[in-house]
N, C-alpha and C positions, 0 to 999 in steps of 0.2 A: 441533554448534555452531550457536546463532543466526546468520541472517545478520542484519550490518550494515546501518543505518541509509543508507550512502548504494547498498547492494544490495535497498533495499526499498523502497515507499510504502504507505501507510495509508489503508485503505480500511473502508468502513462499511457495516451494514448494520443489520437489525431485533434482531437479536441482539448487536450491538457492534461492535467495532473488530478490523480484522484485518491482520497486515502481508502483503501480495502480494509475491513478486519483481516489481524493476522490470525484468527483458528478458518478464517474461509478459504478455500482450494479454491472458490472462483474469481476470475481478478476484472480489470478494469470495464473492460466490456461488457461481461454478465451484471456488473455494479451501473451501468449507464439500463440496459435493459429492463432491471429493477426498477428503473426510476419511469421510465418511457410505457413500461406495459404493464401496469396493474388496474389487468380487466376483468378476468375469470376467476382469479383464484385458485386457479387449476396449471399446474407447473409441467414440466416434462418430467419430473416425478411423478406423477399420478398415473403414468402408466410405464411400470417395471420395465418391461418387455423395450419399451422405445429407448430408454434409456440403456438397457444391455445393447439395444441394435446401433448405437452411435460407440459405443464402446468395438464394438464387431469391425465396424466400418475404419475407424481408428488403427485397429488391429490389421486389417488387412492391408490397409493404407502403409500404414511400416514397414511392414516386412515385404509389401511389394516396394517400398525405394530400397529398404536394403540390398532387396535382389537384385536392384538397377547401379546400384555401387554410390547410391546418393547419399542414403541415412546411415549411422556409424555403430559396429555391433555396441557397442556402449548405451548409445543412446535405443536403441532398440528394444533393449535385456529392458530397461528400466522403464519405457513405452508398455512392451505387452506387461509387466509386473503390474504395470497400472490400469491396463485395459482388463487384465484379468481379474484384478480384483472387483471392476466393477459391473464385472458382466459375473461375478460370485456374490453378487448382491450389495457389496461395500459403497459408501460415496455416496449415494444415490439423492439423498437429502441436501446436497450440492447443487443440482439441477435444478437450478430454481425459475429458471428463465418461463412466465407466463405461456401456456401455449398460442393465445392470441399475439399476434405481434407482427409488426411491419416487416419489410427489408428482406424477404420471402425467407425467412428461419437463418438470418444470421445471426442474430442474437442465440439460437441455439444450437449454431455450429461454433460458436466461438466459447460458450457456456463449456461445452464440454471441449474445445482444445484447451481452455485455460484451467478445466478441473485435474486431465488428465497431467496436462505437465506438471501442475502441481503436487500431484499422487505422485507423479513420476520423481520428481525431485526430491520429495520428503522421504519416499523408498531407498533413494538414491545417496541419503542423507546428506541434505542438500535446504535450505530453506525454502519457504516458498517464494515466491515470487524472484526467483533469482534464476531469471532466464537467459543467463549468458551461458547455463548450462543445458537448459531446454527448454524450449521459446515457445510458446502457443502456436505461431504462425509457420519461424520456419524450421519448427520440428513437426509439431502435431497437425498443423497443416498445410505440411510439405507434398507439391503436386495437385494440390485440392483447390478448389471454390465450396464455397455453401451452395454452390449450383449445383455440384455433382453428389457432395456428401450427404447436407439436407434430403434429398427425395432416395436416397440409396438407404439411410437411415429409416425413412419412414417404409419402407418398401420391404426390408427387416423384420421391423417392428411388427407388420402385417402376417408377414410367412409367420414367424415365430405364434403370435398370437393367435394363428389361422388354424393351425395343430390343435392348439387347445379347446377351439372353439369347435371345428370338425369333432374329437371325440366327443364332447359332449353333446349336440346333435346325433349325433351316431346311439349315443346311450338311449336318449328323447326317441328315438326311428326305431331302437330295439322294444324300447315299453309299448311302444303303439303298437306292434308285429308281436310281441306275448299276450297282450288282448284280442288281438285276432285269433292268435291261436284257441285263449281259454273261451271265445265267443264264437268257437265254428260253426257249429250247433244248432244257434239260436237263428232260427227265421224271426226277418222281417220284413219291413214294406222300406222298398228304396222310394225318393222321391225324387221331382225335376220337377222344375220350377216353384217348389214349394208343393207341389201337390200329389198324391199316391201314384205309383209309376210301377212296376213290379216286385217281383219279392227276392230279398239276398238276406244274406247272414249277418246278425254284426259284425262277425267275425271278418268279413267280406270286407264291412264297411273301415274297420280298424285295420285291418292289413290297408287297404288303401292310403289310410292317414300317413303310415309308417312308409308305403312306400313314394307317395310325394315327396315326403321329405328325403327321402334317399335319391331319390331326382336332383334335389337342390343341395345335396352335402355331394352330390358328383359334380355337379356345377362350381360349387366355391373348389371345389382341388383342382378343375383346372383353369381355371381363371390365377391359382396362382405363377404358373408360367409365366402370363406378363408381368407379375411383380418380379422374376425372376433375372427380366431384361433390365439393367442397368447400367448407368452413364456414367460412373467413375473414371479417370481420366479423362473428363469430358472439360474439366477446369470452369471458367468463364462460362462463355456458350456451347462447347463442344469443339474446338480447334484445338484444345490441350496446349495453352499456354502454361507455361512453367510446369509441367509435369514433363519424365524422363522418356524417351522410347522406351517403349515396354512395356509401362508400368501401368497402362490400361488393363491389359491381357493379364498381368501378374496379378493386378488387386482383383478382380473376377477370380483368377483360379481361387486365393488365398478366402475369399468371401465364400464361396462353397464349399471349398474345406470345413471352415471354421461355424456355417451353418447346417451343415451336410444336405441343402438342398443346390440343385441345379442353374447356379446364377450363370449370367452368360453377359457378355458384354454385347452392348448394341452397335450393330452395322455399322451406324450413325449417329455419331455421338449428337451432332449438332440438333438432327431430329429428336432424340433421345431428350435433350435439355428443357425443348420447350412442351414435347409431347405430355399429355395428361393419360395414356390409352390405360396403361396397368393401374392408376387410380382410378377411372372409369368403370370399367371392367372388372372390377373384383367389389365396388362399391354395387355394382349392379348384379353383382351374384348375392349378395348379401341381400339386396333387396327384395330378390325372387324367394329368396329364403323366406324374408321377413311374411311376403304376400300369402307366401301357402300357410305357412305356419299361424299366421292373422286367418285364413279362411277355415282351416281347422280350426282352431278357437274356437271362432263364431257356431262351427258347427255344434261342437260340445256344447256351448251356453244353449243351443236351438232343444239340443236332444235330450236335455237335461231338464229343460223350461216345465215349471208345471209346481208344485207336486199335483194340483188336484186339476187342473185349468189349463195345462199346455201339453208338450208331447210327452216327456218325463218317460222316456226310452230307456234311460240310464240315470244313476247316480253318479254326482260327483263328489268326492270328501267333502266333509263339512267344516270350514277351517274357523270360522268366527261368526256371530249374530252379524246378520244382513242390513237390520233397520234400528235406527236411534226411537222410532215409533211404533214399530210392526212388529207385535209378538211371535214370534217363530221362523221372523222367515231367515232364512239363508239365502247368500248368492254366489254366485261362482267367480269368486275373486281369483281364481288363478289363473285361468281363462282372460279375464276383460286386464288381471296385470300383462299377458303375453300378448293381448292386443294394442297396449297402450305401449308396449318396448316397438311393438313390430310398426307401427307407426312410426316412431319416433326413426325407428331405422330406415324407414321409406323417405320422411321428410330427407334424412342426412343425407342420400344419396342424390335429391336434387339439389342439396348443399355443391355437392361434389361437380352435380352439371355447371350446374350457376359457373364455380371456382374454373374450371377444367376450360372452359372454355372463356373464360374471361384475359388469359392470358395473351401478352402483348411482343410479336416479335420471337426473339431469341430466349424468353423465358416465360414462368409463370409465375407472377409474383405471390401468387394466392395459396399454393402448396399449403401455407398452414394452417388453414380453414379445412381444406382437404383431409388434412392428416386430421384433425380434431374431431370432423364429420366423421371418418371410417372407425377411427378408433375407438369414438364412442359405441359407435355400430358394436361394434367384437364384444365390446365391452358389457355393453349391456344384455344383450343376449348371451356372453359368455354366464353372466351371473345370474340369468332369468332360466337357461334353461334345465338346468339340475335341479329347480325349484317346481319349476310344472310336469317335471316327470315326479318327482318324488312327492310333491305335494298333490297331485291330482292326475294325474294318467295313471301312476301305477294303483290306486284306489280305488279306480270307475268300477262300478259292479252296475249288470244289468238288472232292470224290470222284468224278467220272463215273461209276468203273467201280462203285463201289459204290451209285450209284442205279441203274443200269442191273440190277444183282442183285438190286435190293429189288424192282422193277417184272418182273421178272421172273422171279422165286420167291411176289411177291406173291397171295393170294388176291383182295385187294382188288382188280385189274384184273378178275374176273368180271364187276364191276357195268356196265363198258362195253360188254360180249358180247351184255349182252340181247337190243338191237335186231338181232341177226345169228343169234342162235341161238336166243332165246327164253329166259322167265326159269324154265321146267320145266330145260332143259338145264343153263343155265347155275349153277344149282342143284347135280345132278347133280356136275357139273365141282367146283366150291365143296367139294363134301362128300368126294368122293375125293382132291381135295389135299390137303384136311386130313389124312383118313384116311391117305394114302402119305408123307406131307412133299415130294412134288412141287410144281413149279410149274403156275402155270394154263398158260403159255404151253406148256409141254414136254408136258401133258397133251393139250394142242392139234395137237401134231404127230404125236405118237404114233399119235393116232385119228384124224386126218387129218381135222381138222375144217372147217380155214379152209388157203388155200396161206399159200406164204411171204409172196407179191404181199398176197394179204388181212389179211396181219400187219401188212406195215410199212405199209400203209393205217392199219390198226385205232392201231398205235402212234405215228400221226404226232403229234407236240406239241399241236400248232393246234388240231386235230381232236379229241383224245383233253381236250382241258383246258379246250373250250368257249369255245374263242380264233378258233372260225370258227360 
C-alpha cells in the first residue's frame, strides 16, 4: 500500500520527483540509494563511531565557511545544534545508506547532508524538507565534494575507533606482562624450530607475548599521522572548486579542535584526493597486529596441546565441552576464535591493496570497500580482544611439574654445561642421552660429574636464562 499524502512530502532531485516519509530526516538521495544498494545489510549505522566522524566533518566544515564570511551565524547555530546532537548519539538510525555502494560514498555523503539539514531545520522549528531555509547541498555541503568529505570522514571514524581499540590491546599486553611476572620462576625448555633449544622462564616466554604486542600497539599510534593528513578543501579533485580562500586551513584547524588529535591539511590537495597512503598504512598496522597476535595464539594452542599426549606446559580455562563425540575433551576456543578474527583482519587488508590501488586518475572510486575492510578490522578485534584476555590469558596457570620434567629429561640443558665441563664433554653427555633415552641431568649424577650443591647452582632461574 502507498503511503498517503499527508504521511509523505515531495522531494526533488536530477532525476525527478520522489515522495519521502515525513518522520524521515533523510530526503531524496538517501531514498534513491535505498533503492540502488541493498547489499550487506549493514548501514553506516553499524559503526557509531563513522557516523559521529561525518557529523565532526560537517561541523567543522561550517564553521570554517562561517569564518570565511560564506555561511550565515543563523544557519550555523542551527548546523552545529544538529551536528552535536548527532555526534551525542542522537539520529543515528537515519543513516541508512548500505555501506556497499557505488559513486565512491555519495550516497553517504549526501545521507548525512540531508539528515543533518533536517535535524537542523526541525531544531530550527522549521519542517523538514523545507530547504529554502537549509539546503543539503548549499548549506551542508557548502565548499565540499564527496571527494574530500567521504575519505575525511572515514579517516575520523578510524582515529576515533583507533583510541578504543589501542586501550584495549594495551589491557591484552598488560595480562601477558602480569603472567610473566607470576611465571618468573618457572624454568623451562625454549624451543626453535619446533625442537629443544635451551632453557628460559615462562615468565621469560610471557613477558615476550606482552611485549610483541607492545611493538605493534606502538605501530598502529603511529601510523595514525597519515590518517591525520587530509584533503578538505580539496572539493572535486583537489583545485578547490567552489570552496572560499581559506577555508581549507580553517576546516583542518576546526577538525583538531573538535577531535583533539593533530589533523593537518595536505601540501596537495590534488595528490591528497586520489592518494590511498593513510588507508594503506594504518590497514597494514592493523595487519602486523593481527599477524603477532595470530602467532601467539597458535603458540598457546601449541603449549597447552596434550593433556596426556602433547606438550601441556600450561593450562588454558576451560570454557565448554570440546567434542559432540569425545568424552572429556576440551579445546582452546579462545585462541583458534582470536585466530579466526586475526585472519579475517589480514584478508581485509589485501581488501584494502586490491581497492588502494585500483583507483583511476584524479580519484579512487573504491574508498568504500576500504572503509568496510578497516572498519571491520577495529571492529572485530575491538570486540575479540577483552574476550581473550578475560576469557583465557588472564586464567593460564602453569604445569610446574611438567616443566620441571622437560628441563630435566631435556638434552637441550647440555648447552649450559659448557662452561663447567667443556664442549668435548658436554658433547659426550648429549650423544649418550640420546643414545639411552636418559636425561642430561640423571647422566650427571650417575658419573658424578657436578654435586648436588653445583646443580641447584647450575639450575638457578636467574642464572641459567641470562637474567643475571
Amino acid at each position: 500500500m502507498s503511503l498517503s499524502a499527508q504521511q509523505t512530502r515531495t522531494e526533488k532531485d536530477l532525476l525527478g520527483e520522489k515522495q519521502i516519509a515525513s518522520n524521515a530526516y533523510y530526503g531524496v538521495q538517501t531514498a534513491r540509494a535505498l533503492e540502488n544498494f541493498q547489499i550487506s545489510g549493514m548501514t553506516t549505522a553499524f559503526y557509531p563511531d563513522y557516523v559521529k566522524a561525518f557529523a565532526i566533518v560537517k561541523l567543522a566544515a561550517a564553521r570554517a565557511n562561517a569564518d570565511v564570511g560564506r555561511l550565515s551565524k543563523e544557519k550555523l547555530s542551527a548546523i552545529e545544534k544538529a551536528c552535536e546532537a548527532v555526534m551525542a548519539g542522537k539520529y543515528h538510525d537515519q543513516f541508512l545508506v548500505d555501506l556497499y555502494q557505488g559513486g565512491a560514498g555519495t550516497s553517504a555523503n549526501m545521507n548525512a547532508n540531508e539528515v543533518l539539514a533536517n535535524i537542523a531545520l526541525e531544531l530550527s522549528g522549521k519542517k523538514k524538507g523545507d530547504y529554502h531555509h537549509i539546503e543539503p547541498h548549499d548549506d551542508l555541503n557548502m565548499g565540499q565534494s564527496t571527494n574530500d568529505t567521504y575519505p575525511t570522514a572515514i579517516k575520523i571514524a578510524l582515529l576515533l575507533h583507533n583510541d578504543k581499540l589501542v586501550k584495549e590491546a594495551t589491557a591484552l599486553s598488560a595480562a601477558f606482562h602480569k603472567k610473566g611476572d607470576e611465571f618468573k620462576n618457572l624454568l623451562k625448555m625454549g624451543r626453535t624450530e619446533g625442537q629443544d633449544a635451551v632453557p628460559m622462564t615462562l615468565g621469560q616466554e610471557f613477558h615476550a607475548f606482552g611485549n610483541q604486542l607492545d611493538a605493534e600497539i606502538t605501530a598502529m599510534k603511529k601510523s595514525e599521522s597519515f590518517l591525520c593528513e587530509q584533503n578538505m578543501g580539496a572539493t572535486a579533485i583537489g583545485t578547490g572548486i567552489t570552496a572560499s580562500p581559506g577555508y581549507a586551513e580553517k576546516c583542518a584547524d576546526h577538525l583538531a579542535k573538535i577531535t583533539g588529535k593533530p589533523i593537518i591539511m595536505s601540501k596537495d590537495l590534488i595528490a591528497a584526493t586520489s592518494s590511498q597512503q593513510g588507508f594503506v598504512i594504518y590497514s597494514s598496522a592493523l595487519k602486523s597486529f593481527a599477524i603477532a597476535l595470530s602467532k601467539i595464539s597458535s603458540d598457546l594452542i601449541f603449549l597447552a596441546s596434550g593433556p596426556r599426549t602433547g606438550i601441556f606446559e600450561i593450562n588454558l580455562p576451560a570454557l565448554q565441552p570440546g567434542s559432540s563425540i569425545m568424552p572429556g575433551k576440551v579445546n582452546p576456543v579462545m585462541p583458534e576464535l582470536m585466530n579466526e578474527v586475526c585472519f579475517k583482519v589480514i584478508g581485509n587488508d589485501l581488501t584494502v591493496t586490491l581497492a588502494a590501488h585500483s583507483g583511476l586518475l584524479q580519484l579512487n572510486a573504491f574508498e568504500p570497500v576500504e572503509a568496510i575492510a578497516i572498519m571491520e578490522s577495529q571492529g572485530l578485534l575491538y570486540k575479540s580482544l577483552p574476550l581473550f584476555r578475560k576469557n583465557c590469558i588472564e586464567g593460564i596457570t602453569a604445569n610446574e611439574k611438567i616443566l620441571t620434567k622437560y628441563i630435566e629429561q631435556s638434552v637441550g640443558i647440555v648447552t649450559a654445561l659448557n662452561p663447567v665441563l667443556g664442549y668435548e664433554k658436554t658433547t659426550e653427555l648429549a650423544k649418550e642421552a640420546l643414545q639411552s633415552g636418559k636425561g642430561i641431568l640423571q647422566l650427571i649424577r650417575e658419573k658424578k660429574l657436578l654435586t648436588e650443591d653445583q646443580i641447584k647452582k647450575l639450575l638457578d632461574p636467574a642464572t641459567l636464562t641470562g637474567q643475571k
